[in-house]
C-alpha positions in Angstrom: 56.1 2.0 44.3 52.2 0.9 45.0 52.1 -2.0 47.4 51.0 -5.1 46.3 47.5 -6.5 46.6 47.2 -9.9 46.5 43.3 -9.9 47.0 42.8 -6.7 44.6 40.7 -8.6 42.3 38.7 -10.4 44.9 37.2 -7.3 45.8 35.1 -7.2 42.7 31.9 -9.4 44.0 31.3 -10.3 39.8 34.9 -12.0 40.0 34.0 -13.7 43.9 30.8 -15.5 41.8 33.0 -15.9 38.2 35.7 -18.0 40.7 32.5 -19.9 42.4 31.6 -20.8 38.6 34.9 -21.8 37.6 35.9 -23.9 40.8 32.2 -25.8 40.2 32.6 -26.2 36.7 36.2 -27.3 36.9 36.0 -29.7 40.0 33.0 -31.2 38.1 34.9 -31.9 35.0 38.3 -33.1 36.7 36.0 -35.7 39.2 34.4 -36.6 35.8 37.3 -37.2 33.9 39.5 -39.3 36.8 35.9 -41.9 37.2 35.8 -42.3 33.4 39.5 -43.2 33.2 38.5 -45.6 35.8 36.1 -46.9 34.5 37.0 -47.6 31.0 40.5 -49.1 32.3 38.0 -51.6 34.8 36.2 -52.6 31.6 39.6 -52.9 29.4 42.8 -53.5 31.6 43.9 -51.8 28.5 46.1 -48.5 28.3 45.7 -48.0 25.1 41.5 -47.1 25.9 43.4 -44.4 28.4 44.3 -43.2 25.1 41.1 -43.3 23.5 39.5 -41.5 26.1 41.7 -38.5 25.0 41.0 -38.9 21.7 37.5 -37.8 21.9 37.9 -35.2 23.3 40.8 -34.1 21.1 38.9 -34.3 17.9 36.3 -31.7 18.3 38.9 -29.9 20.1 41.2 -29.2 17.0 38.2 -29.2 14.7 35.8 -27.0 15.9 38.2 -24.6 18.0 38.3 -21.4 15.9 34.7 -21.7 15.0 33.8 -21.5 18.8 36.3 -18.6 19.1 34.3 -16.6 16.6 31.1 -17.5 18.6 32.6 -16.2 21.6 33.4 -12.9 20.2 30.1 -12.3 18.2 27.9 -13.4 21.4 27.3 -12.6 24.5 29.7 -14.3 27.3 27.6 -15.0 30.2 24.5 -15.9 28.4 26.5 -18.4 26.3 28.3 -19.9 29.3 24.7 -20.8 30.9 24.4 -22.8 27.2 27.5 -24.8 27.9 27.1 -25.4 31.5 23.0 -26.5 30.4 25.1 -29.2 27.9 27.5 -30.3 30.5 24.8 -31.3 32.4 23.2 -33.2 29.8 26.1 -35.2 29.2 26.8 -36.0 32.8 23.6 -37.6 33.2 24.2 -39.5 30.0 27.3 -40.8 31.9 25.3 -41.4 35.0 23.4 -44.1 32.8 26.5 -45.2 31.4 27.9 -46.3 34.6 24.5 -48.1 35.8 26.1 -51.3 37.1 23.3 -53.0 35.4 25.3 -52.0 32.0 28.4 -52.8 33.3 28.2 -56.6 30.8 26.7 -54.6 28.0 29.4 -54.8 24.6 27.8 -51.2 24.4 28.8 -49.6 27.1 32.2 -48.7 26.4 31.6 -47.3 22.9 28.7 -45.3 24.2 31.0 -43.5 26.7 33.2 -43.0 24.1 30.6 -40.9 22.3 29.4 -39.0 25.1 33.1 -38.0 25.7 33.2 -36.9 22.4 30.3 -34.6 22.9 31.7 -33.3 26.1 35.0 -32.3 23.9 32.6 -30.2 21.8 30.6 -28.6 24.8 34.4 -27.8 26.2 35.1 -26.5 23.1 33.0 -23.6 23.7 33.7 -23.3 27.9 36.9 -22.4 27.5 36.8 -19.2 25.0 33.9 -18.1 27.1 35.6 -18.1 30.6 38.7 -16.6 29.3 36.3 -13.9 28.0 34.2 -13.2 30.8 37.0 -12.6 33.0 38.6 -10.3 31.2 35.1 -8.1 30.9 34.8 -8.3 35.2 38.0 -6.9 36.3 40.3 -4.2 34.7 43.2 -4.6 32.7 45.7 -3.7 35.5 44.5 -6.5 37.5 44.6 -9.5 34.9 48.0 -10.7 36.8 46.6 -11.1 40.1 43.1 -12.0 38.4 44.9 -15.1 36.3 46.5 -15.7 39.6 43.2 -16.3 41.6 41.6 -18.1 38.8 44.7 -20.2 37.7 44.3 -21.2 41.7 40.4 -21.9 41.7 41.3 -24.1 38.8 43.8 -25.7 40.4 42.0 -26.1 44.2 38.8 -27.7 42.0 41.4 -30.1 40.4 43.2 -30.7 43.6 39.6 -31.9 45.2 37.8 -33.1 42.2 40.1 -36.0 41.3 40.8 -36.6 45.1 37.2 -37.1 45.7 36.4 -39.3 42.8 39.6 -42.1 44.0 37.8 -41.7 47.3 34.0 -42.1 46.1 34.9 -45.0 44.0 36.2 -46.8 46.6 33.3 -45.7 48.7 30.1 -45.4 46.8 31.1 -46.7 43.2 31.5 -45.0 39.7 27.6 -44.5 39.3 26.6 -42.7 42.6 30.3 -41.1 42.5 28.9 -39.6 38.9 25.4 -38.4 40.8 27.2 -36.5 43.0 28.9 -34.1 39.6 25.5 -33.6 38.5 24.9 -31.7 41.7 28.0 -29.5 41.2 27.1 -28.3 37.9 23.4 -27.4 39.5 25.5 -25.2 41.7 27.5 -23.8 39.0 24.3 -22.6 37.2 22.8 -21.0 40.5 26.5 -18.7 40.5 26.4 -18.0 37.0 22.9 -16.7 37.1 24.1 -14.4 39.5 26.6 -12.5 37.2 25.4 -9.8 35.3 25.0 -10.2 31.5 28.5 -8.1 29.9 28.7 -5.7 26.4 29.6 -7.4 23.3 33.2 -5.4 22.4 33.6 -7.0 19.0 32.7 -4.2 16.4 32.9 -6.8 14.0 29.6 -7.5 14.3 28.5 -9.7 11.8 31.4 -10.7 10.4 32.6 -13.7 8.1 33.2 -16.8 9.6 36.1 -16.9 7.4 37.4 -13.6 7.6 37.1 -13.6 11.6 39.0 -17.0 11.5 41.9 -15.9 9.2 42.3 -12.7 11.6 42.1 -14.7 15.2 44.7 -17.4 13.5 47.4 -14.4 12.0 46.9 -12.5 15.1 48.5 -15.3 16.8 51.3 -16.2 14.5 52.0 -12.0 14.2 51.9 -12.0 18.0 55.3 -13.7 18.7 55.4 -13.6 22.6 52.1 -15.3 22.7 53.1 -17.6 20.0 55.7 -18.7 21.7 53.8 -19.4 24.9 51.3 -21.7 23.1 54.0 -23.8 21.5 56.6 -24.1 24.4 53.2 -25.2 26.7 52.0 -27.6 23.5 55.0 -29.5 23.2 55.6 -29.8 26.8 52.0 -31.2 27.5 52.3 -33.2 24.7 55.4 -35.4 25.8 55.4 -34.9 29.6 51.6 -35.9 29.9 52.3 -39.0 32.4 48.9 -38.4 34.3 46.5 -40.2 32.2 48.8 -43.6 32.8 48.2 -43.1 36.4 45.8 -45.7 36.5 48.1 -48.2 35.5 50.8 -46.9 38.2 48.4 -47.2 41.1 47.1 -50.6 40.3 49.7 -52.7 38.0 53.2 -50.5 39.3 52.2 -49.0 42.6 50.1 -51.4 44.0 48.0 -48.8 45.9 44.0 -49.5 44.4 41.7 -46.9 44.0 42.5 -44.9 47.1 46.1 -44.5 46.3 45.3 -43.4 42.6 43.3 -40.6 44.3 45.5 -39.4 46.0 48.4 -39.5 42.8 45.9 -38.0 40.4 45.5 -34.7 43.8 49.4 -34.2 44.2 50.4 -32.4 40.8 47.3 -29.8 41.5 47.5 -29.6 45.4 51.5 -28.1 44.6 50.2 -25.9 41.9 47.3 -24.7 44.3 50.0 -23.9 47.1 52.5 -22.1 44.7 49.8 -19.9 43.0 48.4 -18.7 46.7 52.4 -18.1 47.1 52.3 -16.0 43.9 49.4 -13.5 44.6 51.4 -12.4 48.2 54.9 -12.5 45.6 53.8 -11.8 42.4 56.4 -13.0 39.1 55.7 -10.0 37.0 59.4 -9.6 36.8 61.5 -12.0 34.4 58.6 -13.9 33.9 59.8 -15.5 30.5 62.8 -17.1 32.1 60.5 -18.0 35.2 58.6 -20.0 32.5 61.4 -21.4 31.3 63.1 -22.9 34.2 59.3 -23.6 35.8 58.4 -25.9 32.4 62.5 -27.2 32.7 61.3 -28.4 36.5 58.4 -30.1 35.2 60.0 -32.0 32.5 62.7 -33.4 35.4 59.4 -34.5 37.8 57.9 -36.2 35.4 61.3 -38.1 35.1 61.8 -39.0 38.4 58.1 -39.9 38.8 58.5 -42.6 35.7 61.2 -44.3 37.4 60.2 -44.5 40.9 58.9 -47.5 42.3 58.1 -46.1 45.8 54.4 -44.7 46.2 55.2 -41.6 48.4 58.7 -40.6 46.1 56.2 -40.8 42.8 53.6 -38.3 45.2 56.2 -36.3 45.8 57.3 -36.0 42.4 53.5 -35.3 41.7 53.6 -32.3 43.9 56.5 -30.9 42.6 55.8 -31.0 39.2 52.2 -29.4 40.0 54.5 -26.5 41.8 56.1 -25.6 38.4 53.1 -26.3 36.2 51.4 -23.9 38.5 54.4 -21.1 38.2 54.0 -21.7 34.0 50.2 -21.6 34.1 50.2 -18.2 35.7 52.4 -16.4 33.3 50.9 -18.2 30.4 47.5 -17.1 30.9 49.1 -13.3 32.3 50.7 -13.5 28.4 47.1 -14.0 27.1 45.7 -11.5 28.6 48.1 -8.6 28.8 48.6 -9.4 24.9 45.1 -10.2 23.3 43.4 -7.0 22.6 39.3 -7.8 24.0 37.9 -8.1 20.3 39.9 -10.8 19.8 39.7 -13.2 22.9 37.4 -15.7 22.0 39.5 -16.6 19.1 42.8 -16.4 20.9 41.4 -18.4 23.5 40.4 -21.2 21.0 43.9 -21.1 18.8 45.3 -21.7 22.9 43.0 -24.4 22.8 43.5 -25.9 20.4 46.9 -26.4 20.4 47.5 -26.5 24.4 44.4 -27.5 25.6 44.0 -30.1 23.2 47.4 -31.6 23.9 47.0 -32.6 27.3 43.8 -34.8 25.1 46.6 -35.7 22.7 49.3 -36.2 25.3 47.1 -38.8 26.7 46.8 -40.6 23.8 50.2 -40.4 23.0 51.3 -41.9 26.6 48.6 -44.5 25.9 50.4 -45.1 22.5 54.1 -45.1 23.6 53.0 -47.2 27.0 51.6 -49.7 24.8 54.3 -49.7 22.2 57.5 -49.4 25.0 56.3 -50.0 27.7 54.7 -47.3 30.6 57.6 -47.0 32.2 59.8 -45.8 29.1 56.8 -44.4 27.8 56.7 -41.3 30.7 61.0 -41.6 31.1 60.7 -40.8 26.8 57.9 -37.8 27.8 60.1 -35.8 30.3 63.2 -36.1 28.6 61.5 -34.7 25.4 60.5 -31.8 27.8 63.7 -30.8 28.7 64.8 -30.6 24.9 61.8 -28.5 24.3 62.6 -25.9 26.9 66.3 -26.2 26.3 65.7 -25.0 22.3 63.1 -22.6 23.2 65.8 -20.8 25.4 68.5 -21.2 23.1 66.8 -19.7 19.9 63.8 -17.4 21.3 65.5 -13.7 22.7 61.9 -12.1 23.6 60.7 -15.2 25.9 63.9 -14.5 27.7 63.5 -11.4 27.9 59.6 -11.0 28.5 58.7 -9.1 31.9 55.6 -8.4 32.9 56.4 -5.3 35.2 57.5 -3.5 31.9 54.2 -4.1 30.5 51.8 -3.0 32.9 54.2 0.5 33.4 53.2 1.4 29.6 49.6 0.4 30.0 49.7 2.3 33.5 50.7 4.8 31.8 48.8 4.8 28.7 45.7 4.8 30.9 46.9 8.3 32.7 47.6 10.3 29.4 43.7 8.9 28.6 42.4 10.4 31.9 44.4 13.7 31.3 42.8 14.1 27.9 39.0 14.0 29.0 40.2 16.3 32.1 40.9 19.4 29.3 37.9 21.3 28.6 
């Protein structure tokens, strides 16, 4: 058996700048996120806005998701991320403006945020498909496992520091120079992406439909069961265990830890996904990886749980971490699934069906927790969210045979071998 290398895909210098990218990009959207939520919740003291926030961003999500995903796969990736990054940094100064303190009386302010995170929701509409794409043009098919592995930690590092360092810089400097300092980070993420070489359009659908291309991405999807079943287990468990846009009412109103304590709640989930995912590039979870999902997505339903009903700050950090440990197992095998399973014509539009219905639930799980907080109470409201977790895993299990038995290992033997009857063929003369 070949050893394992856990830095195999770091060894591509494309894939070292394509990480730099995404940890920029990411930590500058996470920091951005955490000082709005503030912000809106200073201007409220109302967790139904929380919800709002969400909202925005959920509405392009859902609407305009297969439409970027056939943009994605028509065009090509790196030139189109430089587009998206470009907007992203309009927007961010727009919310530098917003959070002038000289604005902070104006009856407009909050509404115009509102709108600005609704355009963001479009602009990440179009980030994600493109990322997901790019990285599977970098590196080779054999190493998407440790490949999602790196990136799946980049993401999670950039949303370990990110949210940390906006509690801290709000404290410190206040939501407008906190939002100055973002603008910088996506400067740097343009100055990496430049650097990455511009990659071959694989489509040979050129051309095609808007229509037709969507009706293909969306019954590729439902025909691909194993993937199917990824996105909706991850939905529904976003969805209902999404306690982390309420955090603002647990630091100040439950907690009683301010700004600097919120910080440091909003870090814990993604410092124990970061350490896990480092884990899993030295052990890799190629093998049984469906019931590894299961039991990971199981875990995080019971953290989020025992966070609702703790009263004691470092217990609910605790609780944090360990639901960021097996959100961070799940998130590597879900986007393993996506890769191994979508064939490279049809990424951008798998990508935005995942988006839609995954990504956009964490947008909709915020508003729902915003909802059910406001209706039953917060406490209830992320008890209600875990427990509906655990049901969703427990079905899942019960009724879906190939999730049980997906493994990974199996996989990559038949495209290891598939590659080596390929090689044999253009070795006859």
């Amino acid at each position: 058996m070949q050893k394992n290398d856990p830095y195999a895909a770091l060894r591509y210098p494309e894939f070292r700048l394509f990480l730099f990218v995404r940890f920029a990009l990411v930590f500058a959207w996470s920091m951005q996120f955490v000082i709005i939520e503030w912000e809106v919740y200073r201007l409220t003291k109302d967790p139904l806005s929380l919800g709002i926030i969400g909202l925005m961003e959920v509405v392009p999500a859902i609407s305009l998701a297969l439409f970027a995903g056939h943009l994605v796969d028509q065009k090509e990736k790196r030139n189109l991320l430089v587009w998206c990054t470009l907007a992203f940094l309009a927007l961010s100064i727009g919310l530098f403006y917003a959070t002038d303190p000289a604005l902070a009386n104006n009856s407009n302010t909050l509404y115009f945020i509102y709108g600005l995170v609704f355009l963001g929701g479009i602009v990440r509409t179009f980030i994600n498909p493109t990322l997901f794409s790019l990285m599977s043009l970098i590196v080779p098919k054999e190493l998407y496992p440790n490949a999602a592995t790196w990136s799946s930690s980049i993401w999670q590092m950039s949303a370990v520091l990110g949210p940390a360092l906006a509690g801290f810089t709000i404290f410190a400097l206040g939501t407008h120079t906190s939002m100055f300092l973002i603008i910088g980070f996506i400067v740097i993420a343009l100055i990496f992406l430049i650097q990455i070489k511009p990659k071959a359009i694989l489509n040979p659908k050129i051309g095609e439909p808007v229509f037709q291309s969507l009706r293909e991405g969306v019954k590729f999807v439902y025909q691909t069961k194993i993937i199917l079943g990824a996105i909706t287990l991850d939905m529904i468990a976003v969805l209902f265990g999404g306690a982390i846009a309420l955090l603002p009412i647990f630091a100040t109103d439950i907690l009683g830890v301010g700004s600097e304590g919120f910080g440091i709640l909003r870090a814990a989930p993604a410092v124990g996904s970061f350490f896990i995912m480092f884990a899993v590039a030295y052990f890799p979870i190629n093998k049984n990886a469906g019931l590894k999902l299961l039991f990971s997505i199981f875990g995080f339903g019971l953290c989020i749980i025992v966070f609702g009903l703790s009263t004691s700050f470092w217990l609910s950090v605790f609780a944090l971490f360990m639901s960021g440990i097996t959100d961070g197992i799940s998130m590597v095998i879900r986007q393993t699934i996506l890769q191994l399973y979508t064939p490279d014509s049809m990424r951008g539009r798998v990508s935005s069906v995942n988006s839609m219905f995954v990504g956009s639930s964490n947008e909709l799980g915020a508003f729902e927790s915003g909802f059910t907080a406001k209706l039953m109470g917060t406490v209830t409201a992320v008890v209600f969210g875990g427990t509906m977790t655990l049901i969703t895993v427990v079905l899942t299990g019960v009724f879906s045979k190939q999730m049980r038995e997906l493994d990974f290992e199996e996989e990559l033997n038949k495209e290891q071998v598939a590659a080596e009857i390929d090689n044999s063929e253009h070795l006859i003369p």
